[in-house]
Each structure stands twice: as C-alpha cells, then as structure tokens.
C-alpha positions in Angstrom: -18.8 2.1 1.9 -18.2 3.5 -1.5 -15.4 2.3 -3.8 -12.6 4.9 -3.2 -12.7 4.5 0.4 -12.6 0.5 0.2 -9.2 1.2 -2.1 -8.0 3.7 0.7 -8.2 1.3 3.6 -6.9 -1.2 1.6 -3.8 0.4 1.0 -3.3 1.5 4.6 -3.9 -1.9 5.6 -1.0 -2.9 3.0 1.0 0.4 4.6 1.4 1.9 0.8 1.5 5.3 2.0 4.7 4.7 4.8 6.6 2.3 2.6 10.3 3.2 2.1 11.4 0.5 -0.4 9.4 -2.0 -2.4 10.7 -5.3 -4.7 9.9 -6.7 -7.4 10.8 -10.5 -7.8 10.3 -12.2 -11.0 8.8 -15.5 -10.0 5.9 -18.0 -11.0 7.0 -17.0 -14.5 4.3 -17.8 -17.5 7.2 -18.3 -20.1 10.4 -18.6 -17.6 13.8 -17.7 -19.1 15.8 -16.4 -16.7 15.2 -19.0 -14.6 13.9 -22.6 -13.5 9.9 -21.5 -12.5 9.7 -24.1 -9.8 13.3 -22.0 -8.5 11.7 -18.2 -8.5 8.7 -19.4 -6.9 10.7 -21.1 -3.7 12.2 -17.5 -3.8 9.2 -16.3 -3.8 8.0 -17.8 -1.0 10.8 -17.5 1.0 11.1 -13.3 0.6 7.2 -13.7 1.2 8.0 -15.8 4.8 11.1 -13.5 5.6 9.4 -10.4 5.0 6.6 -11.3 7.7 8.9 -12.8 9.8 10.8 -9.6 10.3 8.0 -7.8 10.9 8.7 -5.5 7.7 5.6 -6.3 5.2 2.0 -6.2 6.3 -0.9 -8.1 5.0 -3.9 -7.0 3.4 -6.8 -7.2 5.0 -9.0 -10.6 5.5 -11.7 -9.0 3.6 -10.0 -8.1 0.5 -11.5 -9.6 -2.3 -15.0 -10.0 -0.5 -18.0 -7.9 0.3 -17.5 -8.6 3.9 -16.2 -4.9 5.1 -15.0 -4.7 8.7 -12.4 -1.7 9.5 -8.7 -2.5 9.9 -5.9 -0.7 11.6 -3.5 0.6 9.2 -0.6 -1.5 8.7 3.2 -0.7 9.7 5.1 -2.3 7.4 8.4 -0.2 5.5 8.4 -2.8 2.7 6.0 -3.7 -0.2 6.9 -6.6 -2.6 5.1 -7.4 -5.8 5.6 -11.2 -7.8 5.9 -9.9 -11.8 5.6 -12.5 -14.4 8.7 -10.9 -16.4 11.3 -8.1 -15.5 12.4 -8.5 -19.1 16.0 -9.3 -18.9 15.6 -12.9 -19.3 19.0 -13.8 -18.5 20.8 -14.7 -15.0 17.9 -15.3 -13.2 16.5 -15.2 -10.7 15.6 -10.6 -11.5 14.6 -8.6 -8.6 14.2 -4.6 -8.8 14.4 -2.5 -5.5 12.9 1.3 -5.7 12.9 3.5 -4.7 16.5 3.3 -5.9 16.0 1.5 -8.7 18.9 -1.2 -8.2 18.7 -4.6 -10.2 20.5 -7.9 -9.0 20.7 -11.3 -10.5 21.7 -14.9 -9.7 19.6 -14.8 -6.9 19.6 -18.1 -4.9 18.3 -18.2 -1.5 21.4 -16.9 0.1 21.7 -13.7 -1.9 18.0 -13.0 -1.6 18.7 -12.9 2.7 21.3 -10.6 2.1 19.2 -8.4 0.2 16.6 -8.5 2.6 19.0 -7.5 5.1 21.4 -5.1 3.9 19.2 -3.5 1.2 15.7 -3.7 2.4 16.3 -3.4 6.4 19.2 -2.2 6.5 19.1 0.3 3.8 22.6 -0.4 2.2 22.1 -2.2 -1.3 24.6 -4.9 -1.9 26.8 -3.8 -4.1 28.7 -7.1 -5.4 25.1 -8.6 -6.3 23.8 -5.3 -8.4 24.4 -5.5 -11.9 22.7 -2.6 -12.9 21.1 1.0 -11.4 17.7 2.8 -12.5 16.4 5.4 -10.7 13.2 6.6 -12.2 13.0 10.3 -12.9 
C-alpha cells in the first residue's frame, strides 16, 4: 500500500470526510495559563469518554502508527476533537473552539463541557450563555 492510500483509510477510519463539527480543547498544556494542567487534562479525558460513549467520535484504526496494514471499515462518527497545547487566550480557562462555526467558550468545568457536548455538538445548538466569542473562518 503506498503512502497516500494509508493516509486515505486513515482518515475514513477517523470519519474526516462526514464530520459536521470538530473541537478543539486546550488541555495537557506545556506552559498552562488558562488553566490548572492536571484540570484540562480530566476535561480531556472526559470529552474523549463522552464522545465514544455517545457513539459520536470514531477511533483510528489499531494499526495506525505501525506497519501492520489490515483494511478497516470507514468510521461513522459526526465529530472530530483535537487536544492543542494553546488556543492562545490564556485567560478563563479551560478554551475550547467548535467549527465549523467557529464559537469559543470558557470556564469550562465538567458540567459545561456536557452541555456542550449536548446542545452544541449533538444537538447542534451552541450554548449561548457559555460563548464568549464567534469566528467563523472565511
């Protein structure tokens, strides 16, 4: 299998090409600001077990990362989510950044990162008291 095609079923596997919304969490920080590092990683890991849980994000496949190929159905996951070392506001953490809509919240605690799991990334609605700024890239 040549390189291309490895990246190809990779990214089905990850459902890249059917995703509707992906987010970015600021977590596992290098230098944390915003926030306590231990903090954005328990977020972390919590919008990594809810995602799966609800059936929304799908995994890549086993063989990433090794030269073991073996063909994978593509995954069907509507949500991507990405762990960035800085979303460069520094303040009010814990940062996350939904696109395609570009919408920014803060303070995120466990509670508030459910409901934007829920209302924003299920349900579609992005939670308008917990948004403290809008983006959409152009």
């Amino acid at each position: 299998m040549d390189a291309s095609q490895r990246l190809t079923d990779i990214a089905e596997a990850l459902s890249i090409p059917r995703a509707r919304r992906h987010i970015f969490l600021c977590a596992d920080q290098t230098n944390p600001k915003c926030a306590p590092r231990e903090e954005t990683h328990e977020l972390w890991v919590h919008l990594k077990a809810r995602l799966k849980k609800l059936g929304i994000t799908s995994a890549p496949p086993a063989w990433q990362g090794t030269e073991d190929y073996h063909p994978v159905e593509p995954g069907n996951g509507t949500v991507l989510r990405s762990k960035v070392d800085c979303l460069r506001i520094c303040e009010q953490g814990c940062i996350a950044v939904v696109y395609p809509e570009g919408t920014w919240y803060a303070n995120l605690d466990r509670e508030k990162l459910d409901r934007v799991i829920d209302e924003h990334l299920v349900g579609g609605r992005p939670v308008e008291d917990l948004i403290f700024t809008r983006g959409e890239l152009r």
